[in-house]
C-alpha positions in Angstrom: -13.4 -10.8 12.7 -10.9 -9.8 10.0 -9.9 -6.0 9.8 -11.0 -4.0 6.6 -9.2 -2.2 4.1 -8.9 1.3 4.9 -10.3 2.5 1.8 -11.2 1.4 -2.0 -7.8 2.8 -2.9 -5.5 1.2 -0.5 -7.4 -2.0 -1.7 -6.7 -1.6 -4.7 -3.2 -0.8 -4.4 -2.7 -3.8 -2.5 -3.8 -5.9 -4.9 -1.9 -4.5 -7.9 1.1 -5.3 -5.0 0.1 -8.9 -4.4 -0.5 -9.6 -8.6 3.2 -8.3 -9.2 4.7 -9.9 -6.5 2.9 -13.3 -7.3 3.8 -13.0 -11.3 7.4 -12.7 -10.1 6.7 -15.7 -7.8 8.2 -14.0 -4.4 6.5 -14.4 -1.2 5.6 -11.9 1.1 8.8 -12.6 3.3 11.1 -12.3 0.1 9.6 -8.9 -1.2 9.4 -7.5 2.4 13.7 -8.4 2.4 13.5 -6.3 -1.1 12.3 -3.5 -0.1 14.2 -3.6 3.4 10.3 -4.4 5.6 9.3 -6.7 7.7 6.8 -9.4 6.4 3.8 -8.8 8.2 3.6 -5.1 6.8 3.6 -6.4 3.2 0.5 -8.6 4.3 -1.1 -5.8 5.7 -0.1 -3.4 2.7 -1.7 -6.2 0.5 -4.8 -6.5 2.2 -5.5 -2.7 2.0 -4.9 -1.9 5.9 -2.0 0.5 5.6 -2.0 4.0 4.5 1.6 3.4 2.5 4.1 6.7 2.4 5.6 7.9 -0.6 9.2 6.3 0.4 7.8 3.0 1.3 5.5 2.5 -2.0 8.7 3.6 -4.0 10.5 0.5 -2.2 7.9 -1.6 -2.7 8.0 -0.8 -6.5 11.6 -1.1 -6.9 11.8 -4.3 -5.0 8.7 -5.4 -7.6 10.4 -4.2 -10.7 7.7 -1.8 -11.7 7.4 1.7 -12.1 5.3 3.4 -8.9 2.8 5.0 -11.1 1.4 1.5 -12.3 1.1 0.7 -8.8 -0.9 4.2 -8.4 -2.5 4.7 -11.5 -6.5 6.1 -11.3 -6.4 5.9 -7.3 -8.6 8.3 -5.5 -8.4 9.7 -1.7 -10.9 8.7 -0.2 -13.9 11.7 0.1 -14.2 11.3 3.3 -10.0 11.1 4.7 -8.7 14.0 5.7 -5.8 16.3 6.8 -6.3 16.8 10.7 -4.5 20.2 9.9 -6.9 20.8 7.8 -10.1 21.1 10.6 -10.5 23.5 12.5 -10.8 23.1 16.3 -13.3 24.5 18.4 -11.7 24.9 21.4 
C-alpha cells in the first residue's frame, strides 16, 4: 500500500515541485544534485510525504529557478497539525 501525503498542503506543494522540475526537463536525481539532496527525498517531497523546512524548500526553489513563494502561494497548515509545545501534558 502506498503511503499518503501528509496533508492537502504538502501535496500541493509537491506538485507545484514536480510541474517546475518537469517544465525544466530535470529528473528527480538531477534537481536533488541542485539543491545538494539525495534523490529519494525529492520523490517523497513530490509525492506530499515530507513536512519540507524553510532551508530545504529555499534549495529546492533555487535549484528550480523560481521564487519560494510560487512554490507556497495560498497553502494552509493543516487544522488539525500542531506544535507538540503547544499541548499541554497532563502528567
Amino acid at each position: 500500500m502506498a503511503k499518503q501525503p501528509i496533508s492537502d498542503a504538502a501535496q500541493t506543494f509537491g506538485a507545484r515541485v514536480r510541474t517546475r522540475r518537469n517544465e525544466l526537463g530535470k529528473s528527480q536525481e538531477r534537481l536533488a544534485d541542485d539543491s545538494g539532496m539525495h534523490w529519494t527525498f525529492i520523490g517523497q517531497v513530490e509525492r506530499g510525504q515530507r513536512n519540507v523546512s524553510l532551508h530545504n524548500i529555499l534549495k529546492i526553489a533555487e535549484a528550480l529557478g523560481i521564487d519560494p513563494g510560487e512554490l507556497m502561494q495560498g497553502l494552509k497548515a493543516p487544522e488539525d497539525v500542531g506544535d507538540s509545545n503547544d499541548r499541554t501534558s497532563a502528567s
